[in-house]
Structure formats: C-alpha cells, structure tokens
N, C-alpha and C positions, 0 to 999 in steps of 0.2 A: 159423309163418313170418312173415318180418316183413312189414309191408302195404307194398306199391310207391307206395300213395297217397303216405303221410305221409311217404316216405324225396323221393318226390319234391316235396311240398308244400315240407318242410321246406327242402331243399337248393334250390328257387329264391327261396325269402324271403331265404336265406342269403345267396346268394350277390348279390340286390339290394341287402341291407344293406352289403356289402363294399361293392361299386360305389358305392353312396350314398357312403360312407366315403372311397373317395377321389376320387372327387369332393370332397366339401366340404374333401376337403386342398387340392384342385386352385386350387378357389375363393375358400378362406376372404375375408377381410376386410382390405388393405391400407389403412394413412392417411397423410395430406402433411398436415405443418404447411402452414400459411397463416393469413397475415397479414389483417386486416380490411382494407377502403377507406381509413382514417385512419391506423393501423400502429400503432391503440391497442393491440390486444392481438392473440392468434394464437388458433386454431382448428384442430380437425383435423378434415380433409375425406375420410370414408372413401365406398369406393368397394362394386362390389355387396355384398346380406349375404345372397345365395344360398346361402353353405355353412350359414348357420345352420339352413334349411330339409332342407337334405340331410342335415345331420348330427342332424337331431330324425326324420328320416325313417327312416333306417339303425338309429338309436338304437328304434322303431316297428316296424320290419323282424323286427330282429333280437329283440325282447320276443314278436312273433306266432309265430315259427318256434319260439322256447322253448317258449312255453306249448303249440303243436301238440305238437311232442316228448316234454313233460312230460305233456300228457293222452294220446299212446297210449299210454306205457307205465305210466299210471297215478303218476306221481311216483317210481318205483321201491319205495316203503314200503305203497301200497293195493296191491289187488285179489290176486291168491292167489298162494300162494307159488313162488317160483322153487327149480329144483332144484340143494342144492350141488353145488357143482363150479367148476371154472376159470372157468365162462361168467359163472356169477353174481358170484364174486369181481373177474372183469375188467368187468362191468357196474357195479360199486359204487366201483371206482378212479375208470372211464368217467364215471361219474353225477359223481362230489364233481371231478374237473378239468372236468369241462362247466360247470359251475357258476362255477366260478372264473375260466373263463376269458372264461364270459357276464355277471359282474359290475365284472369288469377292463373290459369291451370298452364294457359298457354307462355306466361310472363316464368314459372315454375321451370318449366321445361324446357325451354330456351335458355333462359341464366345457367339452369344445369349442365347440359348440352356445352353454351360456350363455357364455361369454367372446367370440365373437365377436359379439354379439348386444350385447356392453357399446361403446357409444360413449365418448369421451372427451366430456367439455363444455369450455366455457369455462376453459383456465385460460392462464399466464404474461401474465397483465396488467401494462400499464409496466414494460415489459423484464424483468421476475422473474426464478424459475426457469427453465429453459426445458422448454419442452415435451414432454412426451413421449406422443405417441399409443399408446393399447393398443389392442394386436392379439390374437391369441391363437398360442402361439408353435407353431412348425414345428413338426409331426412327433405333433400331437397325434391328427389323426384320423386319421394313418396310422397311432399304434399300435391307436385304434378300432376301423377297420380289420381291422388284421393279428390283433388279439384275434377278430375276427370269424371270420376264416378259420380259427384253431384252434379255434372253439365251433364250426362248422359242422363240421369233420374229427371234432373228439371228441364231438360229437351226433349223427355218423351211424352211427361205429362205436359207441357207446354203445347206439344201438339195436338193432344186428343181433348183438351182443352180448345184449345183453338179452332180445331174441327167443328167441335158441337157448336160453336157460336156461329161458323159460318156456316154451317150446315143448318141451322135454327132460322138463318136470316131469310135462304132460299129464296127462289125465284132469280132472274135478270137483275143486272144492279142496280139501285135506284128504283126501285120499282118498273123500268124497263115500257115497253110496250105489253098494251091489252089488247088490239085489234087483232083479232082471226083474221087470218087471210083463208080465201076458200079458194077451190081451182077454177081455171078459166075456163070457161065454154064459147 
C-alpha cells in the first residue's frame, strides 16, 4: 500500500514550489531607463529582485519533493522486483514523464531565477545605442510553474501506481525462502 506520509510530504512541497513559481512570475524584476544628474549617460534602475529568491526556492521545493518520491520507491530500477502487469508498465510510462517533466520545470526555474538576478550596467553613453534594460521575459516561471503542477500530478499517480505493482508482487524478493523454521527444544 502506498505510505500516506510521502504521498502527503510530497504533494505539500509540490504544491509550495508551484506557489513559489508564481509568485516570482507575480514579482519578477521590472527596469526604467534613467538618465544620470549630468544626461551623460543612462542607467537602468530595477526595482525588487524578490522573484529571484522565489524562483531558487520553488526550483529547492520542487528538487526535495523529487528526491522524497524517488527514495520511497526506490528510483523505480533498486529494491525488488515489481510484478508484470499493467501497474508496472503504467509505473515506468509514469516514472520516464515525471522526470521530464521535473527537468522541464526545474530547467524553467533556474533560467528564470539566473536571468532575473542579471542587472543591466552601464551602457548608451553620449547618446549611443539606446538602452535596453534586461528583464527576464513573461511567462517564464509560469511555464516553471505549470511544469510543476504536471510533475506533482504525474508523481503522485506514479506512486500509487507503483505501489499496486509492488504491492501485487508481495512476498520476499525473488521468491525468497520457504522453509519454516520452528523453535528449539
């Protein structure tokens, strides 16, 4: 059976990394060209860099909720063998799109993270080019985010998936020892 711990460990890291996630969309990092005191050169003046925090958070979140998942069922590949059938087959579809979909989420959240986290410096001195302050564009830690909510959905039915096939195989592994042992007299 599957443990109610880890189904509910898992799903509240999960679902903190989502909220983290958009949050730091909420918040990211907005900039204003401006001008210096003289109108020698321009500058961009960004404002809070709160989502960079959120989004290393959620990116944190969401790496801890993995690795709980991946150690109760053992990575899917250790501990003894699960019994064929549809459960194990649907656990191994389950296992390879959780994965993808936690490397998407976590590739999301990170790019986010360092890009907002990048200030522009110094540049379009004596009227140059003009300016363009880097931000980090819309919509990235929402896909962060939204990747998150499908690694949470397909790492919980991944695990209760997974359960039923190990739990179906039962017994010692390998079929184990048959021999009773009785007491000594």
């Amino acid at each position: 059976m599957a443990s109610i711990i880890v189904q509910v460990v898992v799903i509240l890291m999960d679902v903190m990394a989502f909220g983290l996630g958009v949050a730091a969309e909420q918040r990211r990092s907005k900039a204003t060209v401006t001008p210096d005191s003289a109108k020698e050169y321009d500058y961009c003046v960004y404002d809070s860099d709160i989502a960079t925090g959120y989004g290393v958070g959620a990116l944190l979140l969401l790496a801890a909720a993995q690795v709980v998942l991946m150690t109760a069922s053992r990575c899917f590949c250790c501990g003894r063998g699960l019994k064929p059938g549809g459960s194990r087959a649907c656990a191994l579809i389950l296992f390879l799109f959780t994965w993808v979909t936690f490397l998407i989420a976590e590739a999301c959240l990170l790019a986010g993270s360092v890009r907002n986290a990048y200030h522009t410096r110094y540049r379009g001195i004596f009227n140059g080019d003009p300016l363009s302050c880097e931000t980090v564009r819309k919509g990235v830690f929402a896909a962060g985010a939204a990747f998150t909510f499908f690694t949470a959905i397909l790492g919980e039915v991944y695990y209760l998936s997974y359960s039923k096939s190990r739990d179906a195989a039962g017994g010692a592994p390998y079929g184990g020892s048959s021999i009773g042992m009785g007491p000594y007299n």
